[in-house]
C-alpha positions as CSV (number, residue, x, y, z in Angstrom):
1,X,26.1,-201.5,-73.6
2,X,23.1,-203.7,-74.3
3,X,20.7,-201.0,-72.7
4,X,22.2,-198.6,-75.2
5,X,21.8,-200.3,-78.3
6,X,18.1,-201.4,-77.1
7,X,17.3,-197.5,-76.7
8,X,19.2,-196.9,-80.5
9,X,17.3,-199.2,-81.9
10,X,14.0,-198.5,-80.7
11,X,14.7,-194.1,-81.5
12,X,15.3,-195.6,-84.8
13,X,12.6,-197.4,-85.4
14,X,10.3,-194.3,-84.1
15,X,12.4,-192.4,-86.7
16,X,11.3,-194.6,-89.4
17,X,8.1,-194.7,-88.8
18,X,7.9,-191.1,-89.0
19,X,9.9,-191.3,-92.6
20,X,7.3,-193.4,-93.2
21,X,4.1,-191.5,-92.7
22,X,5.6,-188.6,-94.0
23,X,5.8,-189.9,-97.4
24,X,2.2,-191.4,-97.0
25,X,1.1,-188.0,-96.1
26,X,3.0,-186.6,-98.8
27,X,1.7,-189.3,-101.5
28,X,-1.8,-188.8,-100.3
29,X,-1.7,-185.3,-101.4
30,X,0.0,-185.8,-104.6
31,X,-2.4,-188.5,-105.5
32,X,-5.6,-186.7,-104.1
33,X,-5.0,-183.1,-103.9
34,X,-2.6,-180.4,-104.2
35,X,-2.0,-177.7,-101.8
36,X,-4.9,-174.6,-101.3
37,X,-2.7,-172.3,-102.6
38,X,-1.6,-174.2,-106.0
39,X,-5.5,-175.4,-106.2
40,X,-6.4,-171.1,-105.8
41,X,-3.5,-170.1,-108.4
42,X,-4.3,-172.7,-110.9
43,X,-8.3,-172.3,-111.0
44,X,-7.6,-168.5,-110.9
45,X,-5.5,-167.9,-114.1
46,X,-7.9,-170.1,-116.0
47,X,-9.9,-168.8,-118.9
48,X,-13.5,-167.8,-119.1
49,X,-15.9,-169.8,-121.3
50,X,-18.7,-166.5,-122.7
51,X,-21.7,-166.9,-125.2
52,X,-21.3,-165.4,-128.5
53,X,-23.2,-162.0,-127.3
54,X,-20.5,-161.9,-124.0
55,X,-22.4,-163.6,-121.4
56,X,-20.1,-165.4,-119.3
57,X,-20.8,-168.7,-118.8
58,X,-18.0,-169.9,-116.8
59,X,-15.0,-167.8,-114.7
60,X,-12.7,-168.1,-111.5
61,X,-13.5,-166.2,-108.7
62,X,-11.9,-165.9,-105.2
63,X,-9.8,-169.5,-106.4
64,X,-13.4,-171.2,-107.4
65,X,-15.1,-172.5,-110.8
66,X,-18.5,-170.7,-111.3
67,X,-21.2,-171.0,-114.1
68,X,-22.9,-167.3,-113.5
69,X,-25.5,-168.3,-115.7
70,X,-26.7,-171.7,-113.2
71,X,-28.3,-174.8,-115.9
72,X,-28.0,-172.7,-119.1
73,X,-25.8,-174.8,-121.3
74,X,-24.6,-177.1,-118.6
75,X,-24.5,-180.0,-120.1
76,X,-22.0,-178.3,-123.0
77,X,-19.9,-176.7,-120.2
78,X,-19.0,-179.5,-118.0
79,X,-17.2,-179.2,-115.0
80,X,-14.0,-179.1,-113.5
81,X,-12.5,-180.8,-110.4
82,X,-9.8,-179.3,-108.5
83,X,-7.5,-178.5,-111.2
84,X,-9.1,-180.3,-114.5
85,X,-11.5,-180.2,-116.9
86,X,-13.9,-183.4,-115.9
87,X,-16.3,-183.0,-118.7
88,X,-17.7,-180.6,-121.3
89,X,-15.9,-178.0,-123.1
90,X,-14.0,-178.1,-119.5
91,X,-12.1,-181.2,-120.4
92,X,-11.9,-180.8,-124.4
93,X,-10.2,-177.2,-123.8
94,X,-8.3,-178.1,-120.1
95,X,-5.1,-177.4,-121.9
96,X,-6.1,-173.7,-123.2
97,X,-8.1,-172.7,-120.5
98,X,-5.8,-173.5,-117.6
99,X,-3.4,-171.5,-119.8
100,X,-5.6,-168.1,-119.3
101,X,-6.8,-168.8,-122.8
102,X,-10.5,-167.9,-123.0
103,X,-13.1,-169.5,-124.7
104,X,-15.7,-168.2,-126.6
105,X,-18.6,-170.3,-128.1
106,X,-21.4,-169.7,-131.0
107,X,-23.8,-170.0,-128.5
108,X,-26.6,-167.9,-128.5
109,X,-28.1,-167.6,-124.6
110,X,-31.7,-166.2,-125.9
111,X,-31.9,-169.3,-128.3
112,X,-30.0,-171.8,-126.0
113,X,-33.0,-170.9,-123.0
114,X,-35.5,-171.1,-125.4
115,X,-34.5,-174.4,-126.6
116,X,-33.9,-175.5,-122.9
117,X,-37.2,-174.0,-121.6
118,X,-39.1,-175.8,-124.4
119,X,-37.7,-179.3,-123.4
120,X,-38.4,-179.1,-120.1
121,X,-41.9,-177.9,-120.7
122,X,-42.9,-180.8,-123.2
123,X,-40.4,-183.7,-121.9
124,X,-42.3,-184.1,-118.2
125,X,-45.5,-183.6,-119.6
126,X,-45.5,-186.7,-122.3
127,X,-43.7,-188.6,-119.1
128,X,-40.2,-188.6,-121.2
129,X,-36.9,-189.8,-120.2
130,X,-34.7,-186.8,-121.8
131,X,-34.6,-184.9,-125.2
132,X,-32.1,-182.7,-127.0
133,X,-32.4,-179.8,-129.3
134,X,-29.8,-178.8,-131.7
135,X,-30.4,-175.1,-133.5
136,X,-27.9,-173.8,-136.3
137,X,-27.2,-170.9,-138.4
138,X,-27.9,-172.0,-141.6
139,X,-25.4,-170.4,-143.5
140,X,-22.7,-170.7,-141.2
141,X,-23.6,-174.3,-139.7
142,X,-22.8,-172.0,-136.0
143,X,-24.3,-173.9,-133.3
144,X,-26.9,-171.1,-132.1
145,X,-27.9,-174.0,-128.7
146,X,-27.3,-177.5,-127.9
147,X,-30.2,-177.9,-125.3
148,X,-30.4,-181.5,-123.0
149,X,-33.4,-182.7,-120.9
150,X,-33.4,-183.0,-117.8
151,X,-31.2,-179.6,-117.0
152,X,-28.0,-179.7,-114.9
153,X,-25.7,-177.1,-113.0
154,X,-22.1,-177.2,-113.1
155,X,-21.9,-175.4,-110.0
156,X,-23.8,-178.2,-108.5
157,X,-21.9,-181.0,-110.8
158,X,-21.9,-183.7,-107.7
159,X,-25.4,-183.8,-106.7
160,X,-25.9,-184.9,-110.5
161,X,-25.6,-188.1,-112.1
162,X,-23.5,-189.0,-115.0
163,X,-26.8,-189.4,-117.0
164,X,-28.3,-186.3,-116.3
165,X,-24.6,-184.6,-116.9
166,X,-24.5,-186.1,-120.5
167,X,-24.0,-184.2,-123.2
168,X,-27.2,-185.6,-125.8
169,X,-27.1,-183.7,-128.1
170,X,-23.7,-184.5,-129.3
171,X,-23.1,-187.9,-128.1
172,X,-27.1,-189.8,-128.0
173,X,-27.4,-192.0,-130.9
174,X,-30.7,-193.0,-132.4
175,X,-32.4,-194.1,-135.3
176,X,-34.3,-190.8,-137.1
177,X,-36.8,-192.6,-138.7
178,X,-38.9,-190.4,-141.1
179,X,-37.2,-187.4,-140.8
180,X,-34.8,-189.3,-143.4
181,X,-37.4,-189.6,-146.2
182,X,-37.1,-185.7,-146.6
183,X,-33.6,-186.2,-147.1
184,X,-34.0,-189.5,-149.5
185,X,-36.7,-187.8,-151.6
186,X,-34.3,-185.2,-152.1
187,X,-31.6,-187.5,-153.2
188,X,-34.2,-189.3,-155.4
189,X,-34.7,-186.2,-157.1
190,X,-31.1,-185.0,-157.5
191,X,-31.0,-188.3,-159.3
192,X,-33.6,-188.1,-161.9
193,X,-35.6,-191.2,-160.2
194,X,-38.8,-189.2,-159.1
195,X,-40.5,-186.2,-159.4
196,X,-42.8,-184.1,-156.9
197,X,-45.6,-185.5,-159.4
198,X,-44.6,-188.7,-159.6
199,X,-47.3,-191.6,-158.5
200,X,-46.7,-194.6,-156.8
201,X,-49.6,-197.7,-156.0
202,X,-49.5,-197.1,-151.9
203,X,-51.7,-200.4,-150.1
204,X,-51.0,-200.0,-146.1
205,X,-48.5,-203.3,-146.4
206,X,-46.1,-204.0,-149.0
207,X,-43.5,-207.2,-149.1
208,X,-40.3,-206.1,-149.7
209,X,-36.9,-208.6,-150.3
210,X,-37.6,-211.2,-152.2
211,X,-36.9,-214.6,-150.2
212,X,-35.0,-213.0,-147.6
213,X,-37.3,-210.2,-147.4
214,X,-39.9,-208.3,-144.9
215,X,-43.5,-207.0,-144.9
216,X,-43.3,-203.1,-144.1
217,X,-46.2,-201.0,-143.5
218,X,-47.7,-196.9,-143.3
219,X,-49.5,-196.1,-139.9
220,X,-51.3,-193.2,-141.6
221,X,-54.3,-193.9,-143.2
222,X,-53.7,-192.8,-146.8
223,X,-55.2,-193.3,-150.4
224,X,-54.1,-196.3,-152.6
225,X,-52.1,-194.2,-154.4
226,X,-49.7,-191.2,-153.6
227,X,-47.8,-189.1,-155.6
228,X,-44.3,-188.5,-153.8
229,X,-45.2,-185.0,-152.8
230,X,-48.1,-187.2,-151.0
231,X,-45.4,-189.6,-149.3
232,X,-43.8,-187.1,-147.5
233,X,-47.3,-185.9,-146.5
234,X,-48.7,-188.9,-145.4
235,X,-45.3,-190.4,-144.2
236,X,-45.5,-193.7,-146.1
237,X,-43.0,-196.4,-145.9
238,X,-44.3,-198.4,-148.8
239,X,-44.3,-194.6,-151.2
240,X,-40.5,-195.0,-150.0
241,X,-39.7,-198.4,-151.0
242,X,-40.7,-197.6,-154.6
243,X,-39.5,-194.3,-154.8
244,X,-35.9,-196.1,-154.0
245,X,-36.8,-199.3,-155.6
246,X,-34.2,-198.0,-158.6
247,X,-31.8,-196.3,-156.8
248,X,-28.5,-198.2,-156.7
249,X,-27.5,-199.1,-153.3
250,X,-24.4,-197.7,-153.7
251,X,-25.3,-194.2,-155.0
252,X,-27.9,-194.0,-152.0
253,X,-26.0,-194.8,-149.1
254,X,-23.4,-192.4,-150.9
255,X,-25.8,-189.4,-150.5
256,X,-26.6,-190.6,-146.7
257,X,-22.9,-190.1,-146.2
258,X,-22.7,-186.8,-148.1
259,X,-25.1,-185.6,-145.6
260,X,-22.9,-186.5,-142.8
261,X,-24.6,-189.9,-141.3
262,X,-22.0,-192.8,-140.4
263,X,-19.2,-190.2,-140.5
264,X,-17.1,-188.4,-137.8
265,X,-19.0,-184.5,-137.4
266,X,-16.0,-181.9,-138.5
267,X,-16.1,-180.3,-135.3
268,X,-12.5,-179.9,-133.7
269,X,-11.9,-180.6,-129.9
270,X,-15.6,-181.6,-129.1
271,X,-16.1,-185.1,-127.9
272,X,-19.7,-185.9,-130.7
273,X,-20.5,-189.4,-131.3
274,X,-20.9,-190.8,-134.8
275,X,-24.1,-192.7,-135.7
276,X,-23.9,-195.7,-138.2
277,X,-24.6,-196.6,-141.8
278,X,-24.6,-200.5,-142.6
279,X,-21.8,-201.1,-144.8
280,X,-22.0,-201.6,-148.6
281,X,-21.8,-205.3,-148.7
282,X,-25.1,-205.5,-146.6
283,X,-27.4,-203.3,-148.6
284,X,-29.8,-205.7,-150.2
285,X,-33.5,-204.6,-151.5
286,X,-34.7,-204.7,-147.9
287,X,-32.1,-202.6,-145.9
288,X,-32.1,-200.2,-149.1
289,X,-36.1,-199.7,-148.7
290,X,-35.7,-199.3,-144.7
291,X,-33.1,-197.0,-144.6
292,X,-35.3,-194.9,-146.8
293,X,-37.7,-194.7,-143.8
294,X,-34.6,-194.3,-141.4
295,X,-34.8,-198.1,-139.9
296,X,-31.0,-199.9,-139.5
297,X,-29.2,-196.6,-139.7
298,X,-28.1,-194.2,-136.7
299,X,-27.6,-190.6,-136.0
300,X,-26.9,-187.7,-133.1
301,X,-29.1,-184.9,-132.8
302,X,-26.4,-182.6,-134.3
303,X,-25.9,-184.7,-137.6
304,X,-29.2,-184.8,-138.0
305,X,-29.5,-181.2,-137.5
306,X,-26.8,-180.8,-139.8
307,X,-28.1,-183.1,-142.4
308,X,-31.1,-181.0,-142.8
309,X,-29.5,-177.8,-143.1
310,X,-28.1,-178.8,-145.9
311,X,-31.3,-179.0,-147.8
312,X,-31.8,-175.7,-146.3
313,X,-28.5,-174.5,-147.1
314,X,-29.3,-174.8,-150.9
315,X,-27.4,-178.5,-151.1
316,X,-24.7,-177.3,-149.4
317,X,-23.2,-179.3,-146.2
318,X,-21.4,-177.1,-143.9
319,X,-20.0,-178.6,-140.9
320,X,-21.5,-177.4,-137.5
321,X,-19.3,-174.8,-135.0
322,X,-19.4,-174.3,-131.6
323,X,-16.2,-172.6,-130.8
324,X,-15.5,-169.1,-132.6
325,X,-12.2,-168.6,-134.0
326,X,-11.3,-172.9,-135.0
327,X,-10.4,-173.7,-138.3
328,X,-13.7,-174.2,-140.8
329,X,-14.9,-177.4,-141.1
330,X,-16.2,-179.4,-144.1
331,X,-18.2,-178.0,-146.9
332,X,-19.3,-179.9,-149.9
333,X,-22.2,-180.0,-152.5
334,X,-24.4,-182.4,-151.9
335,X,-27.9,-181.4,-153.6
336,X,-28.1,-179.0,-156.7
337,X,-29.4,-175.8,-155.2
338,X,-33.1,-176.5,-157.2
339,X,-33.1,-179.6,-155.8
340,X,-33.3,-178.6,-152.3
341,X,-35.4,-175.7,-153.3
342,X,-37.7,-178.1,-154.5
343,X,-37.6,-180.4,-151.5
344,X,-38.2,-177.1,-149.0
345,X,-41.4,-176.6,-150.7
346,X,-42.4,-180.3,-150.4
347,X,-41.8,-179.9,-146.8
348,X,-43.2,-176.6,-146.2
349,X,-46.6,-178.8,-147.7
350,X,-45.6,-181.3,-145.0
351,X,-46.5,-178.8,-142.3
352,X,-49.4,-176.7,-143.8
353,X,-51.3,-179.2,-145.1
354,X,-50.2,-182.1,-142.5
355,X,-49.4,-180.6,-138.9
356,X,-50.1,-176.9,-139.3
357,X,-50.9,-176.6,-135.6
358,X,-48.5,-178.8,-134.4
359,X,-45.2,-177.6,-136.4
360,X,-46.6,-174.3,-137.6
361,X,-46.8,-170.9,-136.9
362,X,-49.9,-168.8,-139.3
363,X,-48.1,-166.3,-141.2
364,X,-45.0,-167.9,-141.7
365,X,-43.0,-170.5,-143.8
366,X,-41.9,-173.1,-141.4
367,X,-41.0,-176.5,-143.1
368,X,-40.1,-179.9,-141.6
369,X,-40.7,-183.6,-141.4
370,X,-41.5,-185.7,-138.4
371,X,-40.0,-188.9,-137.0
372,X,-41.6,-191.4,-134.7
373,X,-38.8,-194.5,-134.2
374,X,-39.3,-197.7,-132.2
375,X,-36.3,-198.2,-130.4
376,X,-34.4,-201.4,-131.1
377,X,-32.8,-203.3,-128.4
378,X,-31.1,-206.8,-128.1
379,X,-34.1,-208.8,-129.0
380,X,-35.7,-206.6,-132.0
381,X,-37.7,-202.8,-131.6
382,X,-39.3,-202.5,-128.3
383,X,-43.2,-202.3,-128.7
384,X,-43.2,-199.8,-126.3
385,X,-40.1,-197.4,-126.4
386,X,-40.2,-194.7,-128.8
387,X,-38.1,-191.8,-130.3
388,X,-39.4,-188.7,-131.2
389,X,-38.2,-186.8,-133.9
390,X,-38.6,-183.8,-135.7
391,X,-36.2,-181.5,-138.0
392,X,-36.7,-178.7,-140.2
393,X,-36.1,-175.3,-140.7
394,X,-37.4,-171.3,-141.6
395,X,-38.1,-169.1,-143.1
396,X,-38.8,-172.3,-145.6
397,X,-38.3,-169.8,-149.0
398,X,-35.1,-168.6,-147.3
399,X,-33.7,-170.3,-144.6
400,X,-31.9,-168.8,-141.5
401,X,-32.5,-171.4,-138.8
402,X,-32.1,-175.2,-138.6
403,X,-33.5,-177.2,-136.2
404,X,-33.5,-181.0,-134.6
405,X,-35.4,-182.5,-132.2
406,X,-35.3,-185.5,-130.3
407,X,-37.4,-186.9,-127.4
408,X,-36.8,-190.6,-125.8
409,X,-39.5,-192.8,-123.9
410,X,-42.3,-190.8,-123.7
411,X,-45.6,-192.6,-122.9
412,X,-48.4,-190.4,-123.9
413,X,-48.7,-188.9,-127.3
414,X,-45.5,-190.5,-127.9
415,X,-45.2,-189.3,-132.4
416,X,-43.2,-186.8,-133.6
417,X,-46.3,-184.8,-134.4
418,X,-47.3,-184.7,-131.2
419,X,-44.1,-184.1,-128.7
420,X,-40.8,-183.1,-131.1
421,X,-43.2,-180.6,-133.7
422,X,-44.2,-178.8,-130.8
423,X,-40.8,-178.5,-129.8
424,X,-39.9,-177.1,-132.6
425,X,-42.6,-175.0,-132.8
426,X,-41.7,-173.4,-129.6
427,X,-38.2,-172.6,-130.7
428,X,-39.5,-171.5,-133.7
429,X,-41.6,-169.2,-131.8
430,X,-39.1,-167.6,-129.7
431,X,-36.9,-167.0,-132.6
432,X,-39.2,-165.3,-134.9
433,X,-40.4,-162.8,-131.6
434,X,-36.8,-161.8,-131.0
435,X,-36.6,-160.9,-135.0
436,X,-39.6,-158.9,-135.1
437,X,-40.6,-160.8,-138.1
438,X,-43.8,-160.1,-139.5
439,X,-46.3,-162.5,-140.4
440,X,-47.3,-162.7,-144.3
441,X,-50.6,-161.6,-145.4
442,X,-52.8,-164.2,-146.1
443,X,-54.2,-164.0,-149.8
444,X,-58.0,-163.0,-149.4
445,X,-60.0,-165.0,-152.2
446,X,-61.0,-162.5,-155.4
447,X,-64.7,-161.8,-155.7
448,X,-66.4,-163.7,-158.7
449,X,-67.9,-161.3,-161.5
């Protein structure tokens, strides 16, 4: 009897075990995977992601994610594990797209590759860490490419690190630096506080605060005085401190935030970072005059992008789209339409008299304003850490296109005159080809009699 028990209780400890690692087994596949033909159903029945022109840019095939199109766009894709979205649109739309639901974006592929192929040109040879471009439809605020530097492939998404798969220009925040006075003139104007004419005194270092105050300085050489048609051109900090000296903290942080900086972006679904504004309480003479020059404020390519279209958008904001068919986003006034007429000119000086072969094209109206930010870290801006900026638009009479640019780290020719401008440029370029667009005719000089 003893014998028989012994052999009971040893087949029943055998069975156990096997109860045991059956549910391990079973667990194990719950927690890190599902069955091949759940995983092949699942992938298969989910939605496409296409350009606005049709190109498909991501599909199912044979029970397998694909991006046909390799790096284009990557970054703004994502990826997809075995049955999720991971990153990207991927993750923001998992619910719709595993539901057959496709997806189709403003994207434009031509302007996207240009955007992409100028980045990678410009970004390795000024030894940069990364860059973004961000290119709208005026009108519309359609997002026509959201480039990153360096590229990425979905297809490839493991051999990538989470760095290189990041989505910049949505989610990299940096300071703009002078790309903001074009918007602050602007605002100055809209106010009555200056004029194109207007002339300020404009030594290379000005005090600026009272007791609790700072020196700031220009880097361009530049006359004693400027008018403020003359600040934009010569990029002068201390032309912005006066030109703001009047203009109640309040009212300009106001306008800042009319033209979408410190602020959610309108865009629906999108993971987009938000930049910062100082509040209220901490604007004093010095953070008024700095902010003017786009120190000790933040902002994403895309708001900046955004920002600027709506001086080219005839003072109106219109918030940016990258998915056809959501619900419109923001609009508001911000500018009187002859106030940002007004400013386009200024700008359109900015290039053709100040960096007509950097930013401009001969033969057309490009306009824009440059940014070169020292990057501020834990202990104060870096000496030797730079952004490089540049935003602006065309035709400058009549806009269509918007674009940002933003370059981090570079080490040679490091200002936005020299790295984002030609960016820009390029884009510019490639845009104006496609249309067919022909150049003006210059004005020949009339003979004396």
């Amino acid at each position: 009897m003893e014998v028989k028990i012994h052999h009971r209780s040893r087949l029943m400890q055998v069975i156990a075990l096997l109860l045991f690692l059956t549910l391990v087994w079973a667990y194990a596949q719950l927690e890190w995977g599902v069955p091949q033909g759940v995983k092949r159903t699942v992938v298969q029945a989910r939605g496409s992601i296409v350009a606005a022109d049709g190109t498909v840019l991501a599909r199912s095939v044979n029970g397998k994610r694909v991006y046909p199109q390799g790096q284009l766009a990557g970054q703004v894709l994502g990826m997809m594990g075995a049955t999720d979205g991971l990153e990207g649109l991927e993750y923001a739309y998992n619910h719709a797209l595993e539901g057959g639901k496709n997806l189709k974006l403003t994207l434009d592929p031509g302007v996207q590759a240009a955007a992409e192929a100028a980045l990678a040109k410009a970004v390795p040879k000024h030894l940069g860490e990364y860059g973004s471009v961000v290119v709208l439809e005026t009108r519309t605020g359609r997002i026509l490419a959201a480039a990153s530097y360096p590229p990425f492939d979905p297809n490839n998404w493991r051999t990538y690190s989470p760095e290189t798969r990041r989505n910049r220009p949505f989610l990299d925040v940096f300071e703009p630096g002078s790309t903001i006075k074009g918007l602050v003139v602007a605002a100055a104007l809209n106010e009555g506080l200056t004029t194109p004419e207007t002339v300020y005194s404009t030594p290379m270092r000005r005090y600026v605060g009272g007791r609790w105050g700072s020196t700031i300085g220009d880097a361009v050489p530049h006359p004693g005085s400027l008018t403020t048609q003359m600040v934009l051109r010569y990029s002068s900090n201390v032309g912005m401190s006066h030109i703001v000296e009047h203009f109640a903290p309040e009212r300009m942080r106001g306008y800042l935030s009319q033209y979408g900086f410190g602020t959610d972006v309108a865009i629906p679904t999108v993971m987009a970072a938000t930049g910062r504004l100082q509040p209220l309480r901490q604007w004093d003479d010095l953070v008024r005059a700095t902010n003017a020059f786009g120190q000790g404020m933040s902002s994403t390519t895309l708001q900046l992008a955004a920002a600027y279209n709506s001086l080219a958008n005839d003072g109106l904001y219109v918030s940016p789209r990258l998915v056809e068919g959501e619900p419109a986003g923001e609009r508001r006034d911000v500018l009187r339409p002859e106030t940002a007429r007004t400013t386009r000119r200024m700008l359109q000086f900015v290039i053709e008299e100040g960096i007509p072969h950097q930013a401009g094209i001969k033969g057309y109206a490009l306009a824009g304003k440059t940014g070169t930010a020292q990057v501020a870290g834990e202990h104060g801006y870096a000496s030797n850490l730079y952004d490089s900026v540049f935003a602006g638009f065309f035709p400058a009479d009549a806009p269509r296109i918007t674009v940002a640019v933003m370059v981090h780290g570079a080490k040679i020719e490091y200002h936005g005159s020299q790295l984002a401008a030609p960016i820009y440029r390029e884009v510019a370029s490639e845009i104006l080809s496609r249309w067919a667009a022909a150049p003006r005719e210059e004005e020949q000089p009339q003979e004396k009699k």
